[in-house]
N, C-alpha and C positions, 0 to 999 in steps of 0.2 A: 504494500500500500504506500503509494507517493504522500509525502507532506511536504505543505509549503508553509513557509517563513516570509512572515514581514520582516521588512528589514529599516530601518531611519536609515539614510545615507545622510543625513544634513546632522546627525547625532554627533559625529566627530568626523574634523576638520579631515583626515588622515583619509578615513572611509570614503570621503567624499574623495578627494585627490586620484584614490584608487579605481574607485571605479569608473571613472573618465580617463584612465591611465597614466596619467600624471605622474603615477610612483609606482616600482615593481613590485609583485609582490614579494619579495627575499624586501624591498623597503619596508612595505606593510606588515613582515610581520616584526622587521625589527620596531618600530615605530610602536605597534601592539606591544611587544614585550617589553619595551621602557613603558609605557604606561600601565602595564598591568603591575610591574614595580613598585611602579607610585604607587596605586592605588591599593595594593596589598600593605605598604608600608606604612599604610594609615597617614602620609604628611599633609594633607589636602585639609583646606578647614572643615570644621565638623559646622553643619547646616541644619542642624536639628535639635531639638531636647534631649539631654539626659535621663533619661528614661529608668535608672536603678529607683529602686525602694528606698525610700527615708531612713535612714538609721531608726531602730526600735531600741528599747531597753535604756541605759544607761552607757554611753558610749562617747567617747568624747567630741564636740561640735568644732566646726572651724570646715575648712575646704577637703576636699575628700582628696582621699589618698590615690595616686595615681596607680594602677596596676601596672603589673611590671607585664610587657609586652612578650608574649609567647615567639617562640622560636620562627617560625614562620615571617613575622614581621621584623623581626630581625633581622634575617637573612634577604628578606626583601631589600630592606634599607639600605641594605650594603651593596647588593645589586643595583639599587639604584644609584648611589652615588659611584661606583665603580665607572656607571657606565655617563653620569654626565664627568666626569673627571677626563675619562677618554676622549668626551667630546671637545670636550676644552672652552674656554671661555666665549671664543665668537660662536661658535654651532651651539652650545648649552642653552644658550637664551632661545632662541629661537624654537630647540625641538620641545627646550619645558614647556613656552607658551603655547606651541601645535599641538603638541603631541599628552601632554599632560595636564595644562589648565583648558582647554578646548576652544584657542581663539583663531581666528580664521587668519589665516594669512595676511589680509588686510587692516587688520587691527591689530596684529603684529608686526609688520611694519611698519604702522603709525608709531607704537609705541617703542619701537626700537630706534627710531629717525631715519628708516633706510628709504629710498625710493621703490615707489611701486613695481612690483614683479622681481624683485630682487629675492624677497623671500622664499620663494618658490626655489632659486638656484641654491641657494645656501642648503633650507632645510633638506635638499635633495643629498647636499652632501655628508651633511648631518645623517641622513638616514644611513648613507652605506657606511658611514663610519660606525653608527650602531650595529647595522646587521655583521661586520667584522667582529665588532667588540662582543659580542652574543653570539659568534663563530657560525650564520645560519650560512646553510648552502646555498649554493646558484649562483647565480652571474659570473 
C-alpha cells in the first residue's frame, strides 16, 4: 500500500534550496545534520512554558535547579560546535543563520551587510565544507 506525505518546502530555508536544486543532496544532508545538532543540543531559545510540577512539601524556594543534561545532548553539542569550528568564522555565520535559526537567504544577507545573491555562493560553500566535516559521500 502506497503512502503519501505532505511535505512544507517553505518550512526550512535549506529544503526549499533543495528542491529547486540549488544545493546537492550530499549539501542537504550535510546542512540537515548540522541542524539536527542544534536542535538535539537543546541551544535554541526555549519558546514555551515550563511545564514541571510546583515543588510540594517543604523544599527549598528560589530558581530551580538546572538538570544536568543527559549524554545525548552532550555529545550533540560537541558535534555541533566541532562542526561550526571547521567552518570557521566567514561560513559559520551564514550556515547558523540558514541552516539552524531558519532565515532565508535574504534576511541573511541583510543582516550580515553582504550584497544580494552573495549568500547563496558562500553558504554553498559552507555546505561542502560540512558534508566533509560529517565525512558524507558523493561528489
Amino acid at each position: 500500500m502506497a503512502r503519501s506525505v505532505t511535505v512544507n518546502l517553505a518550512e526550512s530555508p535549506l529544503a526549499w534550496l533543495h528542491a529547486r536544486g540549488m544545493v546537492s543532496a550530499r549539501q542537504f544532508d550535510a546542512g540537515e545534520a548540522l541542524r539536527r545538532d542544534y536542535e538535539l543540543s537543546q541551544l535554541g531559545p526555549r519558546v514555551t512554558m515550563q511545564w514541571d510540577a510546583p515543588p510540594q512539601g517543604k523544599v527549598p524556594r528560589g530558581a530551580p535547579r538546572i538538570a544536568d543534561p543527559h549524554g545525548g545532548q552532550i555529545a550533540a553539542k560537541a558535534r555541533f560546535d566541532g562542526a561550526i569550528d571547521a567552518l570557521g568564522p566567514g561560513l559559520a555565520d551564514i550556515a547558523w543563520r540558514v541552516l539552524c535559526a531558519g532565515e532565508g537567504l535574504k534576511a541573511a544577507e541583510g543582516a550580515l551587510g553582504w550584497p544580494a545573491r552573495a549568500g547563496k555562493l558562500v553558504l554553498s560553500l559552507a555546505l561542502d565544507r560540512l558534508a566533509d566535516h560529517y565525512r558524507l559521500p558523493g561528489d
